[in-house]
N, C-alpha and C positions, 0 to 999 in steps of 0.2 A: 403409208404410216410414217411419220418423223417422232424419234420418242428425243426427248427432253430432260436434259438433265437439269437438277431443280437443288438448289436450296432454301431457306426462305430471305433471301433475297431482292433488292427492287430490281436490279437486273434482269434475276430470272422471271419474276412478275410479269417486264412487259415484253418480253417475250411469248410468256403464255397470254397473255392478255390478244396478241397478234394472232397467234395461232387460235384462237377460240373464235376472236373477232374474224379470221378469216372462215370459217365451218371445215376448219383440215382435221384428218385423226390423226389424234396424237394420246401420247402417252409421257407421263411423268415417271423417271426413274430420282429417285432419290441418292444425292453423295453427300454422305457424310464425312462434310469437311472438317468441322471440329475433331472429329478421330482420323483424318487425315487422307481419305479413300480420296481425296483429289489428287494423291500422288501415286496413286496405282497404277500399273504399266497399260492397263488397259484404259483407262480414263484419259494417261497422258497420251493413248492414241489418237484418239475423240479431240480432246484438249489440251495443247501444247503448253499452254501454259499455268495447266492444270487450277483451271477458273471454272466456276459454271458464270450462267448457264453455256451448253455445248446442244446444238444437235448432232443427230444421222436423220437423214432424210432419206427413205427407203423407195420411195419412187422420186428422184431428180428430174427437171422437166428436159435434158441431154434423154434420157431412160438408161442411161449405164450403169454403173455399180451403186450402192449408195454412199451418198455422199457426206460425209463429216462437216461442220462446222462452226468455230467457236469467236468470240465476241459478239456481243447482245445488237451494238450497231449494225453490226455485219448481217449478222441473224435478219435481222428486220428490213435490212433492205433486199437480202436474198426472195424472203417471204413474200415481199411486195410483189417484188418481178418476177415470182414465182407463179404468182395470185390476181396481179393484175389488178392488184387492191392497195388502198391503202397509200398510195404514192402517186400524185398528181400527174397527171399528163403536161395539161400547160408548162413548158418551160420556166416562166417565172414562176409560180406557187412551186413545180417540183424544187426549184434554188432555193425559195424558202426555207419548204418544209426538210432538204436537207441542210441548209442550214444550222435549225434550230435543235437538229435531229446531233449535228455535230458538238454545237454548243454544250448539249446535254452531258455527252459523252468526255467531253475535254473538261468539263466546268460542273457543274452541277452532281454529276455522278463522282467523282473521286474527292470531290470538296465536303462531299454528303460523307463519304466513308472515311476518310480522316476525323470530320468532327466527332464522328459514332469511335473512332478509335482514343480518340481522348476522352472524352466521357466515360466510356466502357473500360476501356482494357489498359490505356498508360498508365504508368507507376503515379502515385500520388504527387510528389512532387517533382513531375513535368506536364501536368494539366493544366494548370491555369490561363499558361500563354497558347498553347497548342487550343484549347476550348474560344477563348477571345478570338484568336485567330480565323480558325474555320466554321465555327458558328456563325461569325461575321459576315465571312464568306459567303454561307449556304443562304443566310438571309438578304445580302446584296446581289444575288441571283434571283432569288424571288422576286425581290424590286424588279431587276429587269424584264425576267418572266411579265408579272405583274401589271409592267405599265405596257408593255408591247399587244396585252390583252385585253385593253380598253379599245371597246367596240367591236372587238371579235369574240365569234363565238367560239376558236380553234388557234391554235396556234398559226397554221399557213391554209388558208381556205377550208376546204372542209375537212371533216375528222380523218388526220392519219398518222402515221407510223412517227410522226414529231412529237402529237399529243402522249402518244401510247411512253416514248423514250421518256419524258419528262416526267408523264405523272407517276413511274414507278417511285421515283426518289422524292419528288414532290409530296405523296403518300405516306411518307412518315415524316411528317413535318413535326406530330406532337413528339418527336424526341428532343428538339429542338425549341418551341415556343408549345405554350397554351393552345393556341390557335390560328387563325389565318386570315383574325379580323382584320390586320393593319395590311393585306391586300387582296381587297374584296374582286377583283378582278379575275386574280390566281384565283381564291377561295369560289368564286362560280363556276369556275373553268373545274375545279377539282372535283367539286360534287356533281355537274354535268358526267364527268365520267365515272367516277366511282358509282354512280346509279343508272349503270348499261347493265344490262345483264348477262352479256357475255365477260363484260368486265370480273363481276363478282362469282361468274364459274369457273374461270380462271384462277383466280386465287382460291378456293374451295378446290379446286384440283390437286394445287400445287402441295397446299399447307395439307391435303389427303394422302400425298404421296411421303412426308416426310414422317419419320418414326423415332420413337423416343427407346432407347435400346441400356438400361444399366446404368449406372450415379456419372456424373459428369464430372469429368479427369480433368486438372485446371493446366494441370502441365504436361498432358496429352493433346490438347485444347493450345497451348501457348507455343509450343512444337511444332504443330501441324499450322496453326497461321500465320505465325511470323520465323518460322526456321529454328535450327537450333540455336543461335548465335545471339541471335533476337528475343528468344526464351528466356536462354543465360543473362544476359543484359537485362533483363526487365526484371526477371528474379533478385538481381542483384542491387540493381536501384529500387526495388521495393522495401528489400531486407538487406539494407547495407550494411550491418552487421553480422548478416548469416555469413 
């Protein structure tokens, strides 16, 4: 058993996507990070740096105790070698596909969660350049995604743990644009997987395990995700007169 800690997340997405794709049991535990249970002394056991997603993998392929482990790259190529799935043998495809597996992780995953944080959550007047910015970004990724995708059907040979890293964050692209007509390459590659079926139990897993608990606290909410210092400051550049 590996249970899974879960927000709704793209992170945690392809991780469960991995997990479902490989036929392991697992379980979704839900943290509620907006109320701030990412900073619980038990979670920062699990997750040091108190991020989902985190696993415990209850049977480790050593068979020793179970095993903790946190960041979604990490995750995924544990699962691989775990599974014997999902990560090319060939030498050059596996370079690829960690590669593109790294690219994700440096580039496209925290470029994606910046521009959702100026959209979403920065004070009114420090958006405009902060959105230009990594909007820009998120979309000059997909370019590259996009053209690297002409003529494949997969990111690095056949379907693996590259595709699964990318398409989480790739997946909310309509926060971003309309659509994904201006690169029809990505947008193949997107719908090839978002119509696996293991794909879409995975998320039905995920968003099953997350719970809606009493009115949502803004500055319970602005506390637990950016600190208190960061709460204070944004409060204060919203209402510079409070």
């Amino acid at each position: 058993m590996i249970d899974l800690y879960v927000e709704g997340s793209p992170a945690v997405f392809k991780v469960a996507v991995m997990l479902q794709e490989c036929g392991l049991d697992w379980a979704a535990h839900h943290v509620a990070v907006g109320e701030g249970a990412q900073h619980a002394p038990e979670f920062r056991a699990i997750s040091p740096n108190g991020k989902v997603p985190a696993i415990v993998d209850h049977e480790p392929t050593d068979g020793g105790a179970p095993m903790a482990l946190f960041e979604s790259g990490a995750i995924l190529i544990y699962l691989a070698e775990k599974t014997g799935r999902f990560l090319p043998d060939d030498p050059r495809q596996k370079a690829q596909a960690m590669q593109w597996l790294f690219w994700q992780s440096s580039g496209l995953s925290p470029l994606s969660g910046q521009a959702i944080h100026f959209i979403r959550y920065a004070p009114e007047d420090t958006r405009s350049y902060g959105q230009l910015r990594y909007i820009g970004e998120v979309k000059r990724h997909w370019g590259v995604l996009d053209t690297h995708l002409k003529g494949r059907d997969w990111v690095a040979g056949d379907y693996s743990i590259a595709d699964m890293g990318c398409y989480g964050w790739v997946n909310i692209y309509d926060r971003f644009a309309d659509s994904l007509d201006d690169y029809p390459d990505l947008k193949r590659w997107h719908r090839a997987i978002a119509e696996r079926g293991s794909v879409q139990r995975a998320y039905e897993k995920v968003m099953g395990a997350k719970r809606e608990d009493g009115a949502f606290d803004e500055s319970l909410f602005q506390r637990s995700m950016f600190g208190e210092a960061a709460a204070a400051k944004m409060g204060a550049l919203a209402n510079p007169k409070g």
